[in-house]
PDB file with SEQRES, HELIX, SHEET and CRYST1 records, atoms N, CA, C and O in Angstrom:
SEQRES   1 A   42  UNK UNK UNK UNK UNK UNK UNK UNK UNK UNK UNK UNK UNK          
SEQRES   2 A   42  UNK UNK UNK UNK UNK UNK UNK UNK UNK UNK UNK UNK UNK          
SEQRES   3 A   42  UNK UNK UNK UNK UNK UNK UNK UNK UNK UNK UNK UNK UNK          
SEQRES   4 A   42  UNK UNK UNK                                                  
HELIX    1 AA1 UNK A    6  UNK A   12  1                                   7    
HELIX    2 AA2 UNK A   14  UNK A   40  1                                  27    
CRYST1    1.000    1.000    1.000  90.00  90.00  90.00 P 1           1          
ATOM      1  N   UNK A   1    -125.516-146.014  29.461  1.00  0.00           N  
ATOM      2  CA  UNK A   1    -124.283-145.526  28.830  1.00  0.00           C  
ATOM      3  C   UNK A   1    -124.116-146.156  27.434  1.00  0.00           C  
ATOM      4  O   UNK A   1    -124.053-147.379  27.306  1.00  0.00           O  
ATOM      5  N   UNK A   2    -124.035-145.188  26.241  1.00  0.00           N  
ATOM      6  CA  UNK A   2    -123.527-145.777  25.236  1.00  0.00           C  
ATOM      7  C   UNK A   2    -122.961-145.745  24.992  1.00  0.00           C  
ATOM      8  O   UNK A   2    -122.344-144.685  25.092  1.00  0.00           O  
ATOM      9  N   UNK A   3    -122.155-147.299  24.073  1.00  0.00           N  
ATOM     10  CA  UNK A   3    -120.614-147.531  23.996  1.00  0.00           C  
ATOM     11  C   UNK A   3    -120.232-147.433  22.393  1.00  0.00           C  
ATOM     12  O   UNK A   3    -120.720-148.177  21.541  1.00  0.00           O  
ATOM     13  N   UNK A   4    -119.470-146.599  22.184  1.00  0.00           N  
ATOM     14  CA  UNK A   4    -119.234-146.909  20.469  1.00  0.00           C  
ATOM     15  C   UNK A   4    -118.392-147.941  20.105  1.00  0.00           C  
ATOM     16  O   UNK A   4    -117.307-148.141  20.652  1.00  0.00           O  
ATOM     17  N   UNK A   5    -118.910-148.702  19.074  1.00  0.00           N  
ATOM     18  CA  UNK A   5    -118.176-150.184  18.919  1.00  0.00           C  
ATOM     19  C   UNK A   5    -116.906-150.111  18.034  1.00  0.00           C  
ATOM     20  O   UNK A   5    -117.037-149.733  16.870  1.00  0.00           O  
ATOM     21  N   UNK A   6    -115.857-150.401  18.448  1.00  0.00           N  
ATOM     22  CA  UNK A   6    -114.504-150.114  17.261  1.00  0.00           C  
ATOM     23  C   UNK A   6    -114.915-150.632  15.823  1.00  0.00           C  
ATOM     24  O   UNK A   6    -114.512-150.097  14.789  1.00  0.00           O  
ATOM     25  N   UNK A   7    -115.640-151.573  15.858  1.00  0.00           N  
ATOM     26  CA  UNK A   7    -115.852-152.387  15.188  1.00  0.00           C  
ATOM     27  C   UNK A   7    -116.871-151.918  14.200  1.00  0.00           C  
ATOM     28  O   UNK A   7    -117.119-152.698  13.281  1.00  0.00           O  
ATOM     29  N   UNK A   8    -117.524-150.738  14.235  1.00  0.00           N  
ATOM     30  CA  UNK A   8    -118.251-149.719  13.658  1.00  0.00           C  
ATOM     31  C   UNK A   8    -117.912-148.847  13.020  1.00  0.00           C  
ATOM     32  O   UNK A   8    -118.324-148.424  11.940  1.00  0.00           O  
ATOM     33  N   UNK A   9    -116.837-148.410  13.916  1.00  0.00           N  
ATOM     34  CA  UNK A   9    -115.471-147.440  13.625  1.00  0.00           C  
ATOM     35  C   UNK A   9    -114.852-147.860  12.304  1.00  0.00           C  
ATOM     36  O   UNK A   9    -115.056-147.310  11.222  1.00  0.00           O  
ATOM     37  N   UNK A  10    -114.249-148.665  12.480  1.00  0.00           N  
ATOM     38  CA  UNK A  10    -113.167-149.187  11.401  1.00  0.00           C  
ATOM     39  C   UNK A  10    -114.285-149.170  10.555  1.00  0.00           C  
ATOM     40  O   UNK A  10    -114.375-148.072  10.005  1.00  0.00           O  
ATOM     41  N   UNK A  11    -115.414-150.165  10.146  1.00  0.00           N  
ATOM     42  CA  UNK A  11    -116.218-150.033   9.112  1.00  0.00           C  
ATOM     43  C   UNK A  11    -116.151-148.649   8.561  1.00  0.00           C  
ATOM     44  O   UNK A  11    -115.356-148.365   7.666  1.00  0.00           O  
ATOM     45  N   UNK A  12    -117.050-147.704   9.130  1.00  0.00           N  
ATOM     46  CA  UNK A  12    -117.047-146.098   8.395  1.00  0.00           C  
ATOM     47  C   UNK A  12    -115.883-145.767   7.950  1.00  0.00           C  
ATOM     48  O   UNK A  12    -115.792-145.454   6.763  1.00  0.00           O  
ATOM     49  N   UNK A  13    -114.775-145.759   8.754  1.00  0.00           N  
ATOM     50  CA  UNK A  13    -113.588-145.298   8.108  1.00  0.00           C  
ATOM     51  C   UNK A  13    -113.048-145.672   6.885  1.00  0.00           C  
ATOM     52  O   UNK A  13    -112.880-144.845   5.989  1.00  0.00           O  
ATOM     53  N   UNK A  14    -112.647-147.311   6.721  1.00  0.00           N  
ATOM     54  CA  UNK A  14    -112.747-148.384   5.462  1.00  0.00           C  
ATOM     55  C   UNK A  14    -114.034-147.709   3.846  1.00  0.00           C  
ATOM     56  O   UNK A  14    -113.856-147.792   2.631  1.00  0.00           O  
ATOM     57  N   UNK A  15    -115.082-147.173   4.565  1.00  0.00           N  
ATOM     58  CA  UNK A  15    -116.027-146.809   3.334  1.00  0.00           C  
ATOM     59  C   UNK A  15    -115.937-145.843   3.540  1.00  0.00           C  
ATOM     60  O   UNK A  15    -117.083-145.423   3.383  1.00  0.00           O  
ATOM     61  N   UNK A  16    -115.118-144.751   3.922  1.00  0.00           N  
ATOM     62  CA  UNK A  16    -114.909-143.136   3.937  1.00  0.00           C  
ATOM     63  C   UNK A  16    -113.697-143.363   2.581  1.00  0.00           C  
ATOM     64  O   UNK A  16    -113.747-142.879   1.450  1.00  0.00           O  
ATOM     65  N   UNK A  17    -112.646-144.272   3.186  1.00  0.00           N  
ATOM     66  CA  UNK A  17    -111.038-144.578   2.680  1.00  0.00           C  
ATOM     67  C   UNK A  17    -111.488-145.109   1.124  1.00  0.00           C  
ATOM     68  O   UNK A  17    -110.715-144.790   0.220  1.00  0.00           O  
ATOM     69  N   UNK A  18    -112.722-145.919   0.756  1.00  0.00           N  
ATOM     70  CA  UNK A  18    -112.705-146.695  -0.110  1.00  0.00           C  
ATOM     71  C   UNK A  18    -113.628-145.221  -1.000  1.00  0.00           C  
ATOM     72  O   UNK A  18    -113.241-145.040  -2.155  1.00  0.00           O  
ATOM     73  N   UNK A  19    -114.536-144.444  -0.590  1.00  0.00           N  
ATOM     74  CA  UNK A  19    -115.015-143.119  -1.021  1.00  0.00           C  
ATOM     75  C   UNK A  19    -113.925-142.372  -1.837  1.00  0.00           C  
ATOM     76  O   UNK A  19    -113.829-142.239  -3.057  1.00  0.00           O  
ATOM     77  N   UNK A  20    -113.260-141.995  -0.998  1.00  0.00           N  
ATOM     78  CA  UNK A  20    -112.361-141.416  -1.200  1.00  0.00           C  
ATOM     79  C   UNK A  20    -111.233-141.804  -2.572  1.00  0.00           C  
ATOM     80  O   UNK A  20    -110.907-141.020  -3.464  1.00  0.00           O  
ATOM     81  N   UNK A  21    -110.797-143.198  -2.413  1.00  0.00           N  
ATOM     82  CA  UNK A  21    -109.777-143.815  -3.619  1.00  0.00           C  
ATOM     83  C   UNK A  21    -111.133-143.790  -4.749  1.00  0.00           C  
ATOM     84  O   UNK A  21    -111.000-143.215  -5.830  1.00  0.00           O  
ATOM     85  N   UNK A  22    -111.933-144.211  -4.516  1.00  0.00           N  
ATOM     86  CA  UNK A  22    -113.369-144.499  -5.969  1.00  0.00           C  
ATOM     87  C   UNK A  22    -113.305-142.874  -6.258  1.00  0.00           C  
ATOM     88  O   UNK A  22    -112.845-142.761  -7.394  1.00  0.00           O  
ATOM     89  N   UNK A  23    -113.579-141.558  -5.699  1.00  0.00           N  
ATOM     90  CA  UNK A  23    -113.325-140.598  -6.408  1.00  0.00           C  
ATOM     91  C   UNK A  23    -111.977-140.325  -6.974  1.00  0.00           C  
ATOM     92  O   UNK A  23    -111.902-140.179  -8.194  1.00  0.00           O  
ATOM     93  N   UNK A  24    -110.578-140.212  -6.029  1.00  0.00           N  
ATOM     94  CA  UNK A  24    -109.150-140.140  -6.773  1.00  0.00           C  
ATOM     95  C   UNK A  24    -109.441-140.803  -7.854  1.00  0.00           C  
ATOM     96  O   UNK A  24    -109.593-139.937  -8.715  1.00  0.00           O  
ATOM     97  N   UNK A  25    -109.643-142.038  -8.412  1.00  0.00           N  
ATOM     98  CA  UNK A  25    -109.286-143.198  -9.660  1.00  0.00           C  
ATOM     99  C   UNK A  25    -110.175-142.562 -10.211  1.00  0.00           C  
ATOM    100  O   UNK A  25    -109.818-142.427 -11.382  1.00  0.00           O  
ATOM    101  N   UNK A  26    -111.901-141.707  -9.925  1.00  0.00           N  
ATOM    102  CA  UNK A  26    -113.102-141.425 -11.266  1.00  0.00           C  
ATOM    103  C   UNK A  26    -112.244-139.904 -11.824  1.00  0.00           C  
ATOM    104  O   UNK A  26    -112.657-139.128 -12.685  1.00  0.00           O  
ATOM    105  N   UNK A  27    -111.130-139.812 -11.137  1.00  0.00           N  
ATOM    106  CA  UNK A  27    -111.074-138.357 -11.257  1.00  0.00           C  
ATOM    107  C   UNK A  27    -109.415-138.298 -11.899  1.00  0.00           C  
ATOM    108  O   UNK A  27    -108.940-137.405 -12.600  1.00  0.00           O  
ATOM    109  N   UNK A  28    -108.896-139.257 -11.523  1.00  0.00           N  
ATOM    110  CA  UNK A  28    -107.478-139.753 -12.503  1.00  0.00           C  
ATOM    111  C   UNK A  28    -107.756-139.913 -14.012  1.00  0.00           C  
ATOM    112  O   UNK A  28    -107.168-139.480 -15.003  1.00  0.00           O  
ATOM    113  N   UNK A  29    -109.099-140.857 -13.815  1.00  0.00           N  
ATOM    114  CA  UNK A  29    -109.621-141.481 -15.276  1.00  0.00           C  
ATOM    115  C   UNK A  29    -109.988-140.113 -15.928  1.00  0.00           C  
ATOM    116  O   UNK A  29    -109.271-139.572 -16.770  1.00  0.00           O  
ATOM    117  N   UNK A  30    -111.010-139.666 -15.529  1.00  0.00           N  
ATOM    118  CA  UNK A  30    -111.370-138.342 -16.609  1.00  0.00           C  
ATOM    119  C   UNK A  30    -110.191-137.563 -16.802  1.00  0.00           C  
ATOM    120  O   UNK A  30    -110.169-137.002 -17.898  1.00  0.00           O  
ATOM    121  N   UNK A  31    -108.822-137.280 -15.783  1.00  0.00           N  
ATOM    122  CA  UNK A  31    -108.365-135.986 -16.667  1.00  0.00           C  
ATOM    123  C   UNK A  31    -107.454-137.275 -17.793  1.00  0.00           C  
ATOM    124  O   UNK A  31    -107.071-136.670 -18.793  1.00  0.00           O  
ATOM    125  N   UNK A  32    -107.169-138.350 -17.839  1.00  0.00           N  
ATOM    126  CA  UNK A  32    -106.550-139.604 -18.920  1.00  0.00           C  
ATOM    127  C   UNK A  32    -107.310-138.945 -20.042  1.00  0.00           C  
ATOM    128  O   UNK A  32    -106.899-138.118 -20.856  1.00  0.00           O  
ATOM    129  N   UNK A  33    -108.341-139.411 -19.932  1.00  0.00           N  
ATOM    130  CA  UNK A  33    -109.551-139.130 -21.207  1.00  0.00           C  
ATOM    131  C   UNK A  33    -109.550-137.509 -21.561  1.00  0.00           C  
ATOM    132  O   UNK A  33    -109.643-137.196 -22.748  1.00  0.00           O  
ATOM    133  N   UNK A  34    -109.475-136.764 -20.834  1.00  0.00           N  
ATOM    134  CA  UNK A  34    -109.813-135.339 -21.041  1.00  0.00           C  
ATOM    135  C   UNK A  34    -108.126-135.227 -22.054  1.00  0.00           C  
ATOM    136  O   UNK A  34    -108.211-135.016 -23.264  1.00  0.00           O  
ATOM    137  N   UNK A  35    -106.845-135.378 -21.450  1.00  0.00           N  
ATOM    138  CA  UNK A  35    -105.719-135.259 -22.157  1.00  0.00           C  
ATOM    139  C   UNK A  35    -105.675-136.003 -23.946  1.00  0.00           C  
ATOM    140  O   UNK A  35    -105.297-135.572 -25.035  1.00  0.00           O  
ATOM    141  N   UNK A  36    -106.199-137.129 -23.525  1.00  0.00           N  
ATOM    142  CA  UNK A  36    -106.394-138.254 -24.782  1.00  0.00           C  
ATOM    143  C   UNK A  36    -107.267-137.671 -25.695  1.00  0.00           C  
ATOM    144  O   UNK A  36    -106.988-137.742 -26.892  1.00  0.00           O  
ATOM    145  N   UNK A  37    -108.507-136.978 -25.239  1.00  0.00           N  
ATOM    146  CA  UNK A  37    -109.253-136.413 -26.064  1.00  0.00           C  
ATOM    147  C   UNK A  37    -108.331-135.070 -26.506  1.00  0.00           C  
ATOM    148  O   UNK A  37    -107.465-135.380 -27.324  1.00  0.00           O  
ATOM    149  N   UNK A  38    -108.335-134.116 -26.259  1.00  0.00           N  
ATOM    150  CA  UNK A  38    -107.274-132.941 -26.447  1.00  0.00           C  
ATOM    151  C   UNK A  38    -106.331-132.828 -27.092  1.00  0.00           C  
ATOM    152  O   UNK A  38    -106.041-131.861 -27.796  1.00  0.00           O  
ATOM    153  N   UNK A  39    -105.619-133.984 -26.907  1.00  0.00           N  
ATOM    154  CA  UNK A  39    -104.319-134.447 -28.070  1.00  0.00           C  
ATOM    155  C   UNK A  39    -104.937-135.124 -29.526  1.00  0.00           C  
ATOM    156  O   UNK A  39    -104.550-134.998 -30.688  1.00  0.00           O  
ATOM    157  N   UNK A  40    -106.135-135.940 -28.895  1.00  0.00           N  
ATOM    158  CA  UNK A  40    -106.333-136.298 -30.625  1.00  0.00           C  
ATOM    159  C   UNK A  40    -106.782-134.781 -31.312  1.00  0.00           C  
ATOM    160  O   UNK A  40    -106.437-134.573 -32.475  1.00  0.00           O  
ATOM    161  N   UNK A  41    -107.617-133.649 -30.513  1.00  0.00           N  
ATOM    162  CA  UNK A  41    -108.217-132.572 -31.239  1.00  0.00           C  
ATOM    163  C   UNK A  41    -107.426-131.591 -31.770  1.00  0.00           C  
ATOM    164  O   UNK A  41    -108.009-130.700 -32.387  1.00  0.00           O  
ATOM    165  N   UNK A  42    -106.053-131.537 -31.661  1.00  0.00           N  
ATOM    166  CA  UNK A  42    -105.683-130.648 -31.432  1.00  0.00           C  
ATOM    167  C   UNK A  42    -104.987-130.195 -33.077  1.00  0.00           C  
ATOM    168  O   UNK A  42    -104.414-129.117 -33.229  1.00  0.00           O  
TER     169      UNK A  42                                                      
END                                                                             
């Protein structure tokens, strides 16, 4: 019988959760820059 370890669990989830915020913040940052750029061009 195999047992899944919570302790495995929480890991993946933690680097799903930490995936997840590292894209939101790469993806906050570019539209910053995309606006910043746009306003200086404009």
């Amino acid at each position: 019988m195999k047992r899944n370890s919570p302790n495995g669990r929480r890991l993946a989830r933690a680097a799903l959760f930490a995936a997840v915020r590292g894209a939101g913040t790469a993806l906050g940052t570019a539209a910053v820059a995309t606006v910043i750029w746009w306003i200086r061009n404009l």
